[in-house]
C-alpha positions in Angstrom: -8.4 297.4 162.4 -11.1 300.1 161.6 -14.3 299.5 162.7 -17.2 299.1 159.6 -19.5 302.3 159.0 -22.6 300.2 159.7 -21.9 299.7 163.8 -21.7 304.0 164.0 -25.3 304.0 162.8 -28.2 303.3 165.3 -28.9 300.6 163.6 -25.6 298.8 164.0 -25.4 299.9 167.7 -29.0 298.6 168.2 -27.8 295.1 166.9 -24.7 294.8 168.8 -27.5 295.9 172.0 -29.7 293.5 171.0 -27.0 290.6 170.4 -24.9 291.5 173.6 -28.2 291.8 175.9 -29.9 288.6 174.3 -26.7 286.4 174.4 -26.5 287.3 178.2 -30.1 286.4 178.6 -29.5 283.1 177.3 -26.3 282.9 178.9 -27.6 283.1 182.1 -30.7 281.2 181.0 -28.2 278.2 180.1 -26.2 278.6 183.5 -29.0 278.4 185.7 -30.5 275.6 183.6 -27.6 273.7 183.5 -27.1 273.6 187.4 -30.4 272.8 188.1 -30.1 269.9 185.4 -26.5 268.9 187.6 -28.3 268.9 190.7 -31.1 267.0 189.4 -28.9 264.2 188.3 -26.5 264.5 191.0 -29.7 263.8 193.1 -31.1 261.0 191.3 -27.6 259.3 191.3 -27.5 259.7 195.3 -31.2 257.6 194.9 -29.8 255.2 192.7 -26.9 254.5 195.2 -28.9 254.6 198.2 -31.3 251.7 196.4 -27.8 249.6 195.3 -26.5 249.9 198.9 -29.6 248.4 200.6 -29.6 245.9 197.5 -25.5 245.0 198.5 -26.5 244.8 201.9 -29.8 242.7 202.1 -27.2 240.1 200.0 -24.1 240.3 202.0 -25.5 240.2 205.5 -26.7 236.4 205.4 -23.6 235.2 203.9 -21.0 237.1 205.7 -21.8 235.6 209.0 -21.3 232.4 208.0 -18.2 233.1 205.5 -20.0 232.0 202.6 -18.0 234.2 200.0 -18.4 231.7 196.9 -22.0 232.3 196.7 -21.4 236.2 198.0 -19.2 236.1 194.3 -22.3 234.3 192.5 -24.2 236.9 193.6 -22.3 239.9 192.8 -21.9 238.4 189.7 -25.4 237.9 188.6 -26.3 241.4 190.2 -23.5 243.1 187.9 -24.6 241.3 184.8 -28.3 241.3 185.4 -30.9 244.0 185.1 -28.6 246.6 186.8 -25.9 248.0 183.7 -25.0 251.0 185.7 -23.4 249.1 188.7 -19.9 248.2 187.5 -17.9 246.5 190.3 -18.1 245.4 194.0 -15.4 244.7 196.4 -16.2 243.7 200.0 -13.3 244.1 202.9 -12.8 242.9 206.6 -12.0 245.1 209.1 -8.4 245.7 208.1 -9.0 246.8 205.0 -8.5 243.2 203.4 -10.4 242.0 200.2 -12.7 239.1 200.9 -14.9 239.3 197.6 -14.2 241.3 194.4 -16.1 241.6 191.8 -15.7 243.5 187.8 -12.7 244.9 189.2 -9.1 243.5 191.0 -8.8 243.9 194.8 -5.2 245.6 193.8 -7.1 247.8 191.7 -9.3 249.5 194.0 -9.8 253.1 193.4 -10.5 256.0 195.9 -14.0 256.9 196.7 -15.6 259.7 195.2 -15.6 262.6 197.1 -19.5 264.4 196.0 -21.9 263.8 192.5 -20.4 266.6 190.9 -16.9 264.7 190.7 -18.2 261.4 190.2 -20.2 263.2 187.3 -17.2 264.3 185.9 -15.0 261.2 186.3 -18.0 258.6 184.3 -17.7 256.6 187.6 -18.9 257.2 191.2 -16.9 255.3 193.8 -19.3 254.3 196.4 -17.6 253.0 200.0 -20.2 252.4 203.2 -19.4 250.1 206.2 -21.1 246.7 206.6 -23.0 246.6 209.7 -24.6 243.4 211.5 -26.4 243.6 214.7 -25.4 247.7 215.0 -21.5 246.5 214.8 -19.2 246.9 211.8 -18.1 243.6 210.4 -16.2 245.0 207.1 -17.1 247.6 203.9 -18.2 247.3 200.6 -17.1 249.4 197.9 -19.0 249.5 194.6 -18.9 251.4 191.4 -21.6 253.2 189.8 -21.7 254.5 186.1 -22.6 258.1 185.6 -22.6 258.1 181.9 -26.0 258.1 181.1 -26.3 261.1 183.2 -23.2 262.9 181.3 -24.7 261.5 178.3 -27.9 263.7 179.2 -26.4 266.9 180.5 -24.7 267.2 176.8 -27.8 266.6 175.0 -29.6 269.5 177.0 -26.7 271.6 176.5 -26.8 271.3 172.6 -30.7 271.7 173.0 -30.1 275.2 175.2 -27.5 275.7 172.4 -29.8 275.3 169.1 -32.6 277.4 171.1 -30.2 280.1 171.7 -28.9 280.6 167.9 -32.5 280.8 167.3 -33.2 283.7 169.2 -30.7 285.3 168.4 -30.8 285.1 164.4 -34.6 286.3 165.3 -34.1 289.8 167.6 -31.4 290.4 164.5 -34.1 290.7 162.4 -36.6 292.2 164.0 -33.7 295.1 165.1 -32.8 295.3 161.8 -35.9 296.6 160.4 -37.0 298.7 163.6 -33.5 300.2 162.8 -34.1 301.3 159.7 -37.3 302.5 160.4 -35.5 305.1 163.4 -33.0 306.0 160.7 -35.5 307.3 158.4 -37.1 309.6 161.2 -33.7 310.9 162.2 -32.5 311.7 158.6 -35.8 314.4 158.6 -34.4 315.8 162.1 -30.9 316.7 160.7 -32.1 317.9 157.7 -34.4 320.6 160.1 -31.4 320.6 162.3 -29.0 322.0 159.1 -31.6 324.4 158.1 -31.5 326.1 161.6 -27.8 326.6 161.6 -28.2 328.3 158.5 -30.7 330.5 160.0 -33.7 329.7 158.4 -36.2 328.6 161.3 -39.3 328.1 158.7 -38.3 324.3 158.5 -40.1 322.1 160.5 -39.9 318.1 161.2 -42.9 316.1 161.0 -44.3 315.5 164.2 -47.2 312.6 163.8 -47.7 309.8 165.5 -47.5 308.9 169.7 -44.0 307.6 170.0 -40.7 309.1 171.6 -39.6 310.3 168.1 -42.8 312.1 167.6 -42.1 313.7 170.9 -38.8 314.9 170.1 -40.0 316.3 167.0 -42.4 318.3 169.1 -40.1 319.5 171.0 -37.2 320.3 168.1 -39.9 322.4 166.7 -40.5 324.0 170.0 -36.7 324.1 170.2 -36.1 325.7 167.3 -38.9 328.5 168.1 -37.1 329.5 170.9 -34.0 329.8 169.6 -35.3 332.2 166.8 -37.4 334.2 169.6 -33.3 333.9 171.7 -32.0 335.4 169.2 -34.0 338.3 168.7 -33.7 338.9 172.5 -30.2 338.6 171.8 -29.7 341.6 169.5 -32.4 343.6 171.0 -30.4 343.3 174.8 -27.4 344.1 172.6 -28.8 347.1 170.8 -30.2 348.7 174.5 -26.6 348.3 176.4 -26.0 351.6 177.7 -22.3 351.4 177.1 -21.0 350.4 174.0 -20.6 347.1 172.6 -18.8 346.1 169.2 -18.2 342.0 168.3 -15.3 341.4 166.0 -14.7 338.5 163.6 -12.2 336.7 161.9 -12.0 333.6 160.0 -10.0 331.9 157.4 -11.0 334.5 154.9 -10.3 337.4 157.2 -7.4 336.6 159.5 -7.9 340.2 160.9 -10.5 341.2 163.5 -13.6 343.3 161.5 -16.6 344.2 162.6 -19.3 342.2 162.9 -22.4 343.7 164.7 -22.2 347.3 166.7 -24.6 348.6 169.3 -26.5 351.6 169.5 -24.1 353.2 172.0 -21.3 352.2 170.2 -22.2 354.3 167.0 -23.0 357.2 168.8 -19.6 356.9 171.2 -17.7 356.1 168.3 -19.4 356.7 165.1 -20.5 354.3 162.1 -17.6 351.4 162.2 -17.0 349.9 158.4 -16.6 346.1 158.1 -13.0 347.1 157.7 -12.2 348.9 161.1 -10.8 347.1 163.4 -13.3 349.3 165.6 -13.0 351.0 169.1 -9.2 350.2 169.2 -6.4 352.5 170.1 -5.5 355.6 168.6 -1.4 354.8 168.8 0.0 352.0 166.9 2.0 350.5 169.6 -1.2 350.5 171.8 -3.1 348.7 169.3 0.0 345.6 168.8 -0.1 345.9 172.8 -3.8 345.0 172.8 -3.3 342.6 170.2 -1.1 340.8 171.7 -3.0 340.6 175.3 -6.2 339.2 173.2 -4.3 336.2 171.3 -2.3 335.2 174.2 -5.0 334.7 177.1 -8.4 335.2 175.1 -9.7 337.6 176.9 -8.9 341.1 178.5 -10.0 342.2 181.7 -10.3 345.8 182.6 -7.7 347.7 180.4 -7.2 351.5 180.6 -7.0 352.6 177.0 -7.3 356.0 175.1 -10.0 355.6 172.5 -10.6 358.2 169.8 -14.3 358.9 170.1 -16.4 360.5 166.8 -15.8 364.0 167.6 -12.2 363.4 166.9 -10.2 363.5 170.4 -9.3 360.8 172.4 -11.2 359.8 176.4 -9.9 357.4 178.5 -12.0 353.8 178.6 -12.0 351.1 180.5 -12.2 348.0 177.6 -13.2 344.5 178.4 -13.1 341.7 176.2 -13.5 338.1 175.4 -12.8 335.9 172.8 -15.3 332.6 171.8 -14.8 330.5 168.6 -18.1 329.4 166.6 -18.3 326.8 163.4 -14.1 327.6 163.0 -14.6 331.5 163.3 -13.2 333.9 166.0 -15.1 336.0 167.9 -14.3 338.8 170.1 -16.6 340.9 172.1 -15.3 344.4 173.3 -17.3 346.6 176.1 -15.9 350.2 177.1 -17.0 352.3 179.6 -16.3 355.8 179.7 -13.9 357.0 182.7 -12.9 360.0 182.2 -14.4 361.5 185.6 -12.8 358.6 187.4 -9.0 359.5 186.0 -9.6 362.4 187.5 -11.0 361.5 190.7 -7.9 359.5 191.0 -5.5 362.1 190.0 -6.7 363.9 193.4 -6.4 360.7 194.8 -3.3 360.2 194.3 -1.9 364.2 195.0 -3.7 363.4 198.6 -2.1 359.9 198.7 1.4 361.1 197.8 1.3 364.0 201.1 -0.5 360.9 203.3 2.5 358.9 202.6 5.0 362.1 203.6 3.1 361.5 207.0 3.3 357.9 207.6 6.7 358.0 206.6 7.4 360.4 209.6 4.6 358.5 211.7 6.4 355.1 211.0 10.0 357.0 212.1 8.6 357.5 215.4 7.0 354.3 216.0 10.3 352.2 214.7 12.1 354.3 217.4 9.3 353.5 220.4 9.3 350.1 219.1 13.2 349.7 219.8 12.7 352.0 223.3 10.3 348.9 224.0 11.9 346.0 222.8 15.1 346.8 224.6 12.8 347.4 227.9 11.8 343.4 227.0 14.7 341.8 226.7 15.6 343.0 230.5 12.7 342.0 231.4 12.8 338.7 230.2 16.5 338.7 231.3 15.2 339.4 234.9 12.3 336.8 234.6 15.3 334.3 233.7 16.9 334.9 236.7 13.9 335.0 238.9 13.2 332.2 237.9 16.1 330.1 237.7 16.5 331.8 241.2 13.1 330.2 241.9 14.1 326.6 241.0 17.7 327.0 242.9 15.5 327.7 245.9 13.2 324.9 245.5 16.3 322.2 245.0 18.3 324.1 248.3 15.2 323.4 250.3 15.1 319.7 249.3 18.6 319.1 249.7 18.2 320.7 252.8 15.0 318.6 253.8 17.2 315.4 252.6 19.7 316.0 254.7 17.4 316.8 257.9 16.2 313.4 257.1 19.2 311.7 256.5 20.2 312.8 259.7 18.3 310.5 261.6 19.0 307.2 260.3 23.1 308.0 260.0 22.8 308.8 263.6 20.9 305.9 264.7 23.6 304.0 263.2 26.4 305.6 264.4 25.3 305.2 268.1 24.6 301.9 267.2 28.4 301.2 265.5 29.5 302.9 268.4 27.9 300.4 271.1 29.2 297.6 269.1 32.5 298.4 269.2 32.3 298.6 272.9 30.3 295.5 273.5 33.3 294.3 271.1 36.0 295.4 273.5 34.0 294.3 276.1 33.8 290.5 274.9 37.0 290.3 274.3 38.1 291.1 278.2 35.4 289.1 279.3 36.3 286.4 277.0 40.1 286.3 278.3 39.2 286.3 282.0 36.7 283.0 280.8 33.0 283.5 279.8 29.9 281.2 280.4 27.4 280.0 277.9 24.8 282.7 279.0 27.1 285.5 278.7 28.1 284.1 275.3 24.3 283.8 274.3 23.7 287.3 275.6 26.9 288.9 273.7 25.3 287.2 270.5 21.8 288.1 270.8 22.8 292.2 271.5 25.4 291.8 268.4 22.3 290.7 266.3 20.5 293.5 267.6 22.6 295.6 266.4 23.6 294.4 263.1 19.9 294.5 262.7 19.6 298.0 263.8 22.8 298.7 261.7 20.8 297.2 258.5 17.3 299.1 259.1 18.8 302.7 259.6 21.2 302.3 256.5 18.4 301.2 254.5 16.3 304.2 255.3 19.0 306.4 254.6 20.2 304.3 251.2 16.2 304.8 249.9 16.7 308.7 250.8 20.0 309.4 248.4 18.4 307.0 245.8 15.2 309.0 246.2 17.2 312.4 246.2 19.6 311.6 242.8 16.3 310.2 240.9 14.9 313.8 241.6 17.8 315.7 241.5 18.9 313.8 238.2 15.8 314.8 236.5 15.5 318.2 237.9 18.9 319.3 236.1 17.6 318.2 232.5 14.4 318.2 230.5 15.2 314.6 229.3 12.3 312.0 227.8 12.1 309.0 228.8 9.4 306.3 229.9 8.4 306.1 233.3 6.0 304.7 235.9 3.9 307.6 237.3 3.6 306.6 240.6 6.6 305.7 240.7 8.1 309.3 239.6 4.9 311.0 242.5 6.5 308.2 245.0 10.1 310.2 244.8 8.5 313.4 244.9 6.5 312.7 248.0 9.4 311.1 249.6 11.9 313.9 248.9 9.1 316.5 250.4 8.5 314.4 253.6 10.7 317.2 255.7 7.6 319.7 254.5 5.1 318.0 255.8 6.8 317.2 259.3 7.0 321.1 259.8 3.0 321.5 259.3 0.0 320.3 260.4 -0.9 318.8 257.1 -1.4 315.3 255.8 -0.4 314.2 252.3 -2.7 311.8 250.9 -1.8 309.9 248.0 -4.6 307.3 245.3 -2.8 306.3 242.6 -3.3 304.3 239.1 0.0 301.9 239.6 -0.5 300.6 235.9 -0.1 304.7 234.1 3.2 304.7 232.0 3.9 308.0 230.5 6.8 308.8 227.7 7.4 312.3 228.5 9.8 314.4 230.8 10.0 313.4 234.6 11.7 316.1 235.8 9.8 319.2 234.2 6.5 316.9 235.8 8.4 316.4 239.4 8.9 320.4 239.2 5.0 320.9 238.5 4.1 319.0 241.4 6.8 320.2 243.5 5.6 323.6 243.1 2.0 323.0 243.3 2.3 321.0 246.7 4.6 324.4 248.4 1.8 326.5 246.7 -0.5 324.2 249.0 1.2 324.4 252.1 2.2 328.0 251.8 -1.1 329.3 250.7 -3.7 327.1 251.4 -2.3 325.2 254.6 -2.2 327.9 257.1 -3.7 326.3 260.6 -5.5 323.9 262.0 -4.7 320.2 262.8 -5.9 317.2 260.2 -6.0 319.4 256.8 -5.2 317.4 254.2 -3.5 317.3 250.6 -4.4 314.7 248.5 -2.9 313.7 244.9 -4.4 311.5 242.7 -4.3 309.9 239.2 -6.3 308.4 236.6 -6.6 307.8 232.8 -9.0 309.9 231.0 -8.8 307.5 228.2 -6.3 305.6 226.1 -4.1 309.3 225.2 -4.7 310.8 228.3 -4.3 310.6 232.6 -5.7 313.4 235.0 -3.2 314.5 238.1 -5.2 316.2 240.8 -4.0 317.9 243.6 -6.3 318.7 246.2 -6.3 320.5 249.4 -9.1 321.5 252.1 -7.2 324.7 253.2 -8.3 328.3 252.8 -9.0 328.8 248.7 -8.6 331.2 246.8 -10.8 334.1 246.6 -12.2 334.9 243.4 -11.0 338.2 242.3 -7.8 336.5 242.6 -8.6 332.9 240.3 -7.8 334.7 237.2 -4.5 335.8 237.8 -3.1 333.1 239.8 -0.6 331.6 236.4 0.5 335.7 235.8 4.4 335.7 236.3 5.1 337.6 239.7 1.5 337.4 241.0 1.8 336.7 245.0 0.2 337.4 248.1 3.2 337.1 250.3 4.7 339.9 248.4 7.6 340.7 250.9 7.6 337.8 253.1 9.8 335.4 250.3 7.1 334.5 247.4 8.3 335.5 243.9 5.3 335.3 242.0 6.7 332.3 240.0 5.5 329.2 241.1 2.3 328.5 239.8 3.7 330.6 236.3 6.4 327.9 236.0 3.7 325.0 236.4 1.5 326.5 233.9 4.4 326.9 231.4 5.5 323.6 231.5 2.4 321.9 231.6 1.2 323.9 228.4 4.4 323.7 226.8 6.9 321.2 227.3 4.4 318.3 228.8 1.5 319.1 226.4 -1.0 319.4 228.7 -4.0 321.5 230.0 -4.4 322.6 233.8 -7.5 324.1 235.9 -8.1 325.2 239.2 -11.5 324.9 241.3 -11.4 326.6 244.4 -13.7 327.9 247.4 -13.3 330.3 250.2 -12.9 327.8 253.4 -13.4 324.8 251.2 -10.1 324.3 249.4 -8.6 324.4 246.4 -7.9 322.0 243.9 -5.7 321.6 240.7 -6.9 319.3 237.7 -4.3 318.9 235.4 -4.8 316.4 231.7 -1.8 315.0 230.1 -0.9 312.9 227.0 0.5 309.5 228.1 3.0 310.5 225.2 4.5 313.8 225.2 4.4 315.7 222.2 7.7 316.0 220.1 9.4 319.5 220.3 12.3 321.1 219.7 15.1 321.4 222.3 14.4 324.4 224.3 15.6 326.2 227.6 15.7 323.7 230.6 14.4 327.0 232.4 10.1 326.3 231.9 
């Protein structure tokens, strides 16, 4: 459905304004006065029922003691038909809910109570039920009706008033827009005729600017306006006329579908000559040039930086470098050409590029001999690298052969315990069985008893110790032999790690320490974390552990925050000087060069705690004081891709 010609004009959009923004007024004006009229009247009603109550009451309270309920009936009668209109019915109950007196309404009949004003309003009726008290005890309720139709009645007579009043105003701000409309109109009609006069170029027409109001300011300022543009303008073509390269703008239009000149600079007529409105002006001198130039300008409007042989006015041709861009105004094309003269630069880069063509000749050769230094060191990298492999797989066998070998020195104890053990038994055995042929007493019995439970507890203890060992031993050797993720305990993964290093520790002077946070669950990779401190507790005994009785390693744990825990091991052996702090991770850095170190050990840790656990570690250390390594973890590994169980 089109929209009438009369709401485009400012007129028509300062009605629909004024209509819009005055029915809202009075919108809201009604809203708010209709709930303050509904809580007025819902307030009154809770008066009026407050007043009936205390009426019911003062009536009932003599009577009901003494079961008088004929003249309790007289009375609600006369009170319903009396003076009171609005008080419909009243039904009295005992204490289980029974009717006792009912009047204007059936006992069967009884209706729920209302549950505010605002429904009781709504419904014509508020349903009133209170309990009947007597001496501070409850005898029974009374339930009475109350009529709210004089209040409805009210409400809809204010509404229709709010209604009448708000027609009113709005037939009047009609009016009064109306005319202020028309009066705007008539001010603006001046401003477009000045406004059409401008685009024609005349700037002599000027609007009437009389008067104090914003449209007397605006036609201040659109004279002002149109002042500037004339004065523009004159800037424009003198800046256009003093370019010091030359400038031609080209037109075409529904009567000329062909670029032709337009205006022409200074520079350009003395680069190029006089131009006729004809010429399609500072163009190429060969035809295919021209449709090439042609073609770049209707395709992306604009041409950036073209080389192109021009034909300048003394007849031969010069190499330019032509920009352009294309603009439409009032349904014509424009297009605005620069050119700048480079006929020194073509040369300059001829030379460049005779010097660039005998620079390439020597990096070609240059590049020969790097490509075949490059392969001399990438094949002396891959045997490194193959020899690093091997050191350090080397490296780890060496670390597993001493714990299998520490296992076994420790299993050796408790298997031999219980050997000797199994063996005594089976001679006591023997023995019980002679001594029980040739007849035994009862203290003999009791002592053959009590040494067999000796032993069987002796048996128990020893094959315990050694059962924890080989569980110990396959939990570390299990996860030593693959780079699997899992979830874990940490102390309980530290608790194997201690246990399967105990034969160390027997060998040295040291004591192992350990403080830590029972409740850490990691999901990462136990064995590549057993490895790191693995290495990092031989690193203390071989290097920082050298003499003295009580030194101590200690390893602790603790979260950082939610993400992260912090592994610390700490030892108060010799430290590590400081020249030597930096270089301490470098593959095949040792100071037992000779006497067995590889140089690996604290690489490998550093590896996998950068790479495979996601981690960061740091190292603190002092001459005589110690030396301590702080290692951060996620809780939750990162996810990688399968590498190498070799870092």
């Amino acid at each position: 459905m089109p929209v009438p010609k009369v709401f485009h004009t400012i007129t028509g959009k300062l009605l629909i304004f004024g209509i819009v923004l005055q029915s809202l007024l009075l919108a809201s004006y009604f809203l708010v006065t209709s709930n303050i009229l509904r809580e007025s009247m819902a307030s009154n009603l809770a008066t009026s029922i407050r007043t009936t109550s205390q009426i019911i009451h003062l009536g009932i309270a003599p009577y009901a003691v003494e079961q008088r309920y004929d003249i309790l009936q007289d009375f609600f009668n006369e009170l319903i038909s009396g003076a009171n209109e609005d008080l419909r019915y009243i039904v009295v109950l005992d204490q289980n809910n029974h009717s006792l007196v009912a009047t204007g309404i059936s006992a069967n009949q009884l209706p729920l109570p209302s549950e505010n004003e605002h429904a009781a309003i709504a419904a014509g009726i508020y349903h009133v039920r209170q309990p009947v008290l007597l001496s501070g005890n409850q005898i029974g309720q009374v339930q009475f009706g109350l009529s709210t139709l004089k209040v409805v009645d009210l409400i809809e007579r204010m509404i229709r008033l709010a209604l009448l009043v708000s027609l009113c105003g709005i037939l009047v701000t009609t009016v009064l827009l109306t005319v202020f409309g028309h009066k705007i109109k008539q001010r603006f009609s001046l401003l477009m005729l000045a406004t059409q006069a401008i685009v024609s170029g005349d700037y002599r027409k000027k609007v009437p600017d009389t008067g104090k109001d914003e449209l007397a300011q605006l036609a201040a300022h659109f004279n002002i306006m149109s002042a500037g543009l004339e004065l523009r303008e004159k800037k424009f073509l003198a800046v256009f006329n003093a370019a010091p390269i030359p400038m031609l703008l080209l037109k075409k239009d529904q009567q000329n579908p062909d670029y032709h000149r337009s205006e022409q600079n200074i520079a350009s007529r003395q680069m190029f000559g006089e131009l006729t409105e004809k010429t399609s002006g500072m163009l190429t001198c060969s035809d295919s040039d021209n449709l090439s130039l042609t073609a770049i300008i209707e395709k992306e409007n604009h041409l950036i930086a073209t080389e192109l042989d021009l034909q300048v006015a003394s007849g031969i041709s010069q190499p330019f470098l032509v920009s352009g861009q294309c603009f439409e105004i009032e349904h014509s094309n424009y297009l605005i050409l620069a050119s700048m003269d480079i006929s020194d630069l073509r040369n300059a880069q001829n030379e460049l590029l005779a010097l660039n063509r005998e620079l390439e000749l020597r990096v070609a050769q240059r590049t020969i001999e790097l490509e075949q230094r490059n392969q001399d060191l990438d094949t002396a990298l891959q045997t490194i690298q193959q020899a690093q492999k091997q050191l350090i797989q080397s490296e780890k066998l060496s670390s597993l052969g001493s714990m299998v070998a520490g296992v076994a020195h420790e299993l050796n104890t408790p298997i031999g315990n219980a050997l000797t053990v199994a063996s005594t038994l089976v001679y006591n055995q023997k023995q019980f069985k002679d001594d029980h042929i040739k007849g035994l007493s009862k203290s003999e019995l009791n002592n053959h008893l009590d040494e067999n439970e000796l032993a069987g507890q002796l048996l128990v203890s020893n094959l315990q110790r050694a059962a924890a060992l080989v569980s110990s031993f396959k939990a570390v050797a299990v996860d030593r032999s693959s780079s699997q993720r899992r979830e874990f305990l940490l102390s309980d993964i530290i608790d194997e790690i201690i246990l399967s290093t105990t034969p160390m520790f027997r060998t040295s002077k040291a004591i192992l320490s350990c403080e830590l946070d029972p409740s850490i669950r990691m999901d990462s990779f136990p064995g590549p974390l057993g490895q790191v401190l693995t290495n990092l507790l031989n690193n203390a005994l071989i290097h920082g552990i050298k003499s003295g009785v009580g030194q101590a390693i200690t390893v602790r744990t603790s979260l950082i925050d939610s993400e992260h825990l912090l592994l610390s091991v700490r030892d108060d052996g010799a430290g590590i000087p400081p020249e030597n702090l930096g270089k301490i991770f470098d593959p095949f850095f040792t100071t037992t060069l000779g006497k067995g170190g590889s140089g690996l050990g604290l690489n490998i840790v550093y590896n996998l705690v950068s790479g495979l656990l996601g981690g960061q570690i740091q190292v603190y250390s002092k001459i005589g004081e110690g030396s301590e390594f702080l290692i951060s973890l996620p809780l939750h590994a990162p996810k990688m891709e399968a590498r190498e169980n070799v870092l």
